[in-house]
C-alpha positions in Angstrom: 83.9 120.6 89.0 82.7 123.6 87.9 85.6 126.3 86.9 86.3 128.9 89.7 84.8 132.0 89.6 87.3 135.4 89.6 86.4 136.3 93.5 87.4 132.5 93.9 90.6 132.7 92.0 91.2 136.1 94.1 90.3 134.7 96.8 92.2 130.9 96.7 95.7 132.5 95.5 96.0 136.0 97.7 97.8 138.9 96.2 97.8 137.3 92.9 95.7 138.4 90.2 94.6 136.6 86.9 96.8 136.9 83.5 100.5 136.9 83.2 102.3 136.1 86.2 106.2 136.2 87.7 107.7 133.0 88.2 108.8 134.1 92.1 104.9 135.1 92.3 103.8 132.0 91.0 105.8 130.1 92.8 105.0 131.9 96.0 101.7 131.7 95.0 101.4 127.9 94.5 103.1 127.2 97.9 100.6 129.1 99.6 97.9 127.1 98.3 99.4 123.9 98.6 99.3 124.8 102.3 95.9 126.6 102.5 93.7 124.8 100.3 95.7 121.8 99.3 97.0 121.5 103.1 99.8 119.1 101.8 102.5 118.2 104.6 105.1 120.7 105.9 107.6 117.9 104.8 105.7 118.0 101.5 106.0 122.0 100.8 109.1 121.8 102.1 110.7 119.0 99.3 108.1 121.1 96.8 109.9 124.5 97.7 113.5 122.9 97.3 113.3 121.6 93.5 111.2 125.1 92.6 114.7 126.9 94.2 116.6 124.4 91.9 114.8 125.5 89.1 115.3 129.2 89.9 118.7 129.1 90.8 119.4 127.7 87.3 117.5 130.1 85.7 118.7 133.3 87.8 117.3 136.1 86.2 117.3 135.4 82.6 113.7 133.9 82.6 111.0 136.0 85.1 108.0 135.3 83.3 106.4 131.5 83.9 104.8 131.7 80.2 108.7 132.0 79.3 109.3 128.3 81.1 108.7 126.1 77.5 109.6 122.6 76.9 113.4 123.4 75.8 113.8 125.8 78.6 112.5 122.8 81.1 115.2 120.3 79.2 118.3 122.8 79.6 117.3 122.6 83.6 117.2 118.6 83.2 120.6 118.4 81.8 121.7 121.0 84.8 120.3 118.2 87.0 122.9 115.1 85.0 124.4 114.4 88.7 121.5 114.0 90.6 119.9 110.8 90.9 116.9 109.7 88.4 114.6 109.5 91.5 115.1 113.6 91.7 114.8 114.6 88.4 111.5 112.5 88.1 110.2 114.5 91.8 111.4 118.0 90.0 109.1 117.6 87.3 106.6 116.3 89.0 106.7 119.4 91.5 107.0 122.0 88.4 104.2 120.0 86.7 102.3 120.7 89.6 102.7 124.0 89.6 101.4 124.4 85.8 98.1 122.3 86.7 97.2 125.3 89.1 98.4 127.5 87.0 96.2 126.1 84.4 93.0 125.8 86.7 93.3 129.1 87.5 94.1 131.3 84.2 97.7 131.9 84.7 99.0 129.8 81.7 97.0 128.3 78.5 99.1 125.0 78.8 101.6 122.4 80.8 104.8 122.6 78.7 106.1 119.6 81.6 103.7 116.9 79.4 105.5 117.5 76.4 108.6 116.3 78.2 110.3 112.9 78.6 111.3 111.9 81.5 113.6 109.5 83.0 112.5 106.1 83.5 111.6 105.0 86.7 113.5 101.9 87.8 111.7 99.5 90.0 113.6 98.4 92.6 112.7 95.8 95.0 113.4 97.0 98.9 114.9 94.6 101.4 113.2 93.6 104.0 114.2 92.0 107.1 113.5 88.2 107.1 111.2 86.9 110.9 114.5 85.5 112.0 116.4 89.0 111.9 113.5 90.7 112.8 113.7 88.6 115.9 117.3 89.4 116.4 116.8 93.5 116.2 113.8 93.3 118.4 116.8 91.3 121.1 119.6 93.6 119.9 117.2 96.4 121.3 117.7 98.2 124.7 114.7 99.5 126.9 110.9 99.8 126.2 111.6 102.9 123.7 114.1 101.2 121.3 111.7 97.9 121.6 108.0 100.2 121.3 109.7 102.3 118.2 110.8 98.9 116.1 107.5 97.1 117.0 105.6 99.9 115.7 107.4 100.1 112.6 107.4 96.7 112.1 104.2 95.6 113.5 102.0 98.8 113.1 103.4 99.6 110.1 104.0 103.5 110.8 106.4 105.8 109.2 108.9 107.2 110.1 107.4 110.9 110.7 104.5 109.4 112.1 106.4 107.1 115.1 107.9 110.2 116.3 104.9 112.5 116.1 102.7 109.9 118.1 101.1 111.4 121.1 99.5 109.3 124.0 96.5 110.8 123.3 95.9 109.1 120.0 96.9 106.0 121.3 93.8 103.6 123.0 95.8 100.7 124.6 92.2 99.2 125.8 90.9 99.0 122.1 94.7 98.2 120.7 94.4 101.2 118.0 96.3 103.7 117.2 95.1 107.0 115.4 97.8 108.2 113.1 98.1 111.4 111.2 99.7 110.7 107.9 100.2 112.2 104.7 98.2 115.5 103.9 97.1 115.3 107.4 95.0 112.6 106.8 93.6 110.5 109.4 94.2 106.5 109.9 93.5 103.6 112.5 96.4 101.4 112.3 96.3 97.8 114.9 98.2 97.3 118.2 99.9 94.1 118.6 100.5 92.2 121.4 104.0 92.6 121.6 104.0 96.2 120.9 100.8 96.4 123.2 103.1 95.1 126.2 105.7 97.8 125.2 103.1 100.2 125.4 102.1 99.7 128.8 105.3 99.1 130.0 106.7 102.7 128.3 103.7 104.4 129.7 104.4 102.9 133.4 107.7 104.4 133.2 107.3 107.5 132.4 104.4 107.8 135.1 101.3 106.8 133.3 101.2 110.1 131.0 97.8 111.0 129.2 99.2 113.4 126.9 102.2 114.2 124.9 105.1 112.5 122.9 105.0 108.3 123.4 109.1 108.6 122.6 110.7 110.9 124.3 114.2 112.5 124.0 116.2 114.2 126.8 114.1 116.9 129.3 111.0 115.2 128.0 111.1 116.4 124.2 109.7 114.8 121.3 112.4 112.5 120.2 114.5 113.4 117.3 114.9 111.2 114.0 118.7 111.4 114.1 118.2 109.3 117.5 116.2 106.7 115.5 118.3 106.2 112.9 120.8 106.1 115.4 119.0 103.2 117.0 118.5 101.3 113.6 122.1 101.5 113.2 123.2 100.4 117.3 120.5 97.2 116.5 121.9 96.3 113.3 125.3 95.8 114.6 124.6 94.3 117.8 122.3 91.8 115.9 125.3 91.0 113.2 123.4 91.7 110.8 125.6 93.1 107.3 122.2 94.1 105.3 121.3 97.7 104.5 118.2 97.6 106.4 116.4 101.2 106.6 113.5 102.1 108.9 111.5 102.2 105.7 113.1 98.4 105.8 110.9 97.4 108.7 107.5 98.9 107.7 107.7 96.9 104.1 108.1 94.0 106.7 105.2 95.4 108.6 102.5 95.1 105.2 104.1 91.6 103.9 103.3 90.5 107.6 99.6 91.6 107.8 99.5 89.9 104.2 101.2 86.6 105.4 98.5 86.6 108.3 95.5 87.0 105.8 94.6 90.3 105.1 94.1 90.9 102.0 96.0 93.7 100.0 92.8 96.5 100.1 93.2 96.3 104.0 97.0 96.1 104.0 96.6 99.1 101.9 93.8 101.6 104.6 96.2 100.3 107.1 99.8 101.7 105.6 97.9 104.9 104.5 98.4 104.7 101.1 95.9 106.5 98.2 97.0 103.9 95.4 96.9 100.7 95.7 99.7 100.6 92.7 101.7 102.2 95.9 101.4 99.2 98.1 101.8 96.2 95.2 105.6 97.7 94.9 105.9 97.3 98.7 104.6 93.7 98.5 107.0 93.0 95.4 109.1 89.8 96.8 113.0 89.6 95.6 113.7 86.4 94.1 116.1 85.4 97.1 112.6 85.6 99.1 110.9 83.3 97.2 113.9 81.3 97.1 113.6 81.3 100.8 109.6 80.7 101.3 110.1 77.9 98.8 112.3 75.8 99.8 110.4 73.4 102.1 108.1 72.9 98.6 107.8 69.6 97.2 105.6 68.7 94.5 105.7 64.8 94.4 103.9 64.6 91.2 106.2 61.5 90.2 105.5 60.0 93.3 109.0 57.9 92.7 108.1 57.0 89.2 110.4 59.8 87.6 113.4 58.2 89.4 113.2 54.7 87.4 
């Protein structure tokens, strides 16, 4: 890519001209084209504008200048951070780094101070995820074609959170069992209909008078319906299903790709169809405990001795 031109600096960052910069303009500045150019997620620029108000906060007014932000200024704000988890101090970085790769590209700052920092190691942790038999059990535990459409999508489909409660009719072709889904970034993905959410589907639709538009869940008076209510729902299914494991919703889409993969996709398709850019991304959500393994092998028997070990 060739380096942008001033009346395309000008005109990508608005109100912000080239050399040394505020750190509120730059800030303000870098949000603007994350939404712009970038167009990132609302929920995206939202988590984005929280840890750049952290960093603020913690530096008040004694720092207004973002050439002033070096490497031991960045590690006083890290050791303000000691009671938040790992998981947030990693994000923070990787949100001001962020913001120093635009300043960067577009002459605001010579370097990224946030590469000359360590940060905390990332500790892989292996999700649970609902075994066929539970999975049954929720899908019984749940009441009416909403509670049953919302976990089969999440555990069928594969959607997110976000995106289940952002589904319209409109993207959803019940005749071709696809759904169109608006991820990440706002990018576009087909995801499959099973038949048991398929049923749902039509059954949900029925009810609420065959819409063609609007919200698939729905919430009182016809709104969108809230994620406090599916959480809710998560929790209602959990205990009428007895089951004592901290499932999340996140719980039943990890359930959703080791499916797909169980049924002989392989893990490029599991990946277009959970939205993710990295493949690295969807090898951690295929990671299997070793109480899984323990489980899918127990029916194994070798019978390389064929009796003769036993003599």
């Amino acid at each position: 890519m060739r380096p942008p031109t001033q009346t395309q600096i000008h005109t990508q960052t608005p109100g912000v001209t080239q050399g040394s910069l505020s750190l509120h303009a730059a800030v303000s500045a870098y949000l603007d084209y994350l939404n712009s150019v970038s167009r990132r997620s609302p929920a995206t620029i939202s988590a984005y504008r929280a840890d750049l108000r952290r960093l603020t906060a913690h530096l008040d007014e004694d720092i207004e200048d973002l050439e002033a932000l070096t490497p031991p200024v960045i590690e006083c704000w890290m050791a303000s951070m000691r009671d938040l988890s790992d998981a947030t101090v990693r994000r923070s970085l990787t949100t001001l780094s962020g913001l120093f790769r635009w300043a960067v590209r577009f002459g605001y700052s010579a370097t990224n101070p946030v590469d000359l920092i360590d940060r905390p190691k990332k500790k892989r942790r292996i999700e649970p995820c609902p075994t066929k038999d539970e999975m049954a059990a929720l899908l019984r535990a749940a009441r009416g074609h909403d509670e049953r459409a919302a976990l089969l999508a999440l555990a069928t489909s594969g959607l997110r959170r976000s995106e289940l409660l952002s589904l319209k009719w409109e993207d959803v072709d019940l005749q071709n069992r696809r759904m169109r889904i608006r991820g990440k970034g706002d990018k576009d993905r087909e995801v499959l209909i099973f038949e048991d959410l398929l049923a749902e589907l039509y059954a949900l639709r029925a009810e609420h008078e065959l819409p063609q538009s609007g919200p698939v869940l729905r919430g009182r008076q016809g709104r969108p319906l809230q994620m406090s209510t599916l959480n809710r729902w998560l929790q209602c299914w959990l205990r009428r299903a007895d089951i004592k494991a901290h499932y999340t919703l996140h719980s039943l889409r990890r359930f959703a790709a080791k499916s797909w993969l169980d049924l002989g996709h392989n893990i490029r398709q599991v990946q277009l169809l959970l939205g993710h850019e990295s493949l690295e991304t969807t090898i951690l959500y295929l990671n299997y405990s070793f109480e899984e393994i323990q489980r899918t092998s127990a029916g194994i028997s070798f019978t390389l001795c064929a009796g003769e070990c036993l003599q």
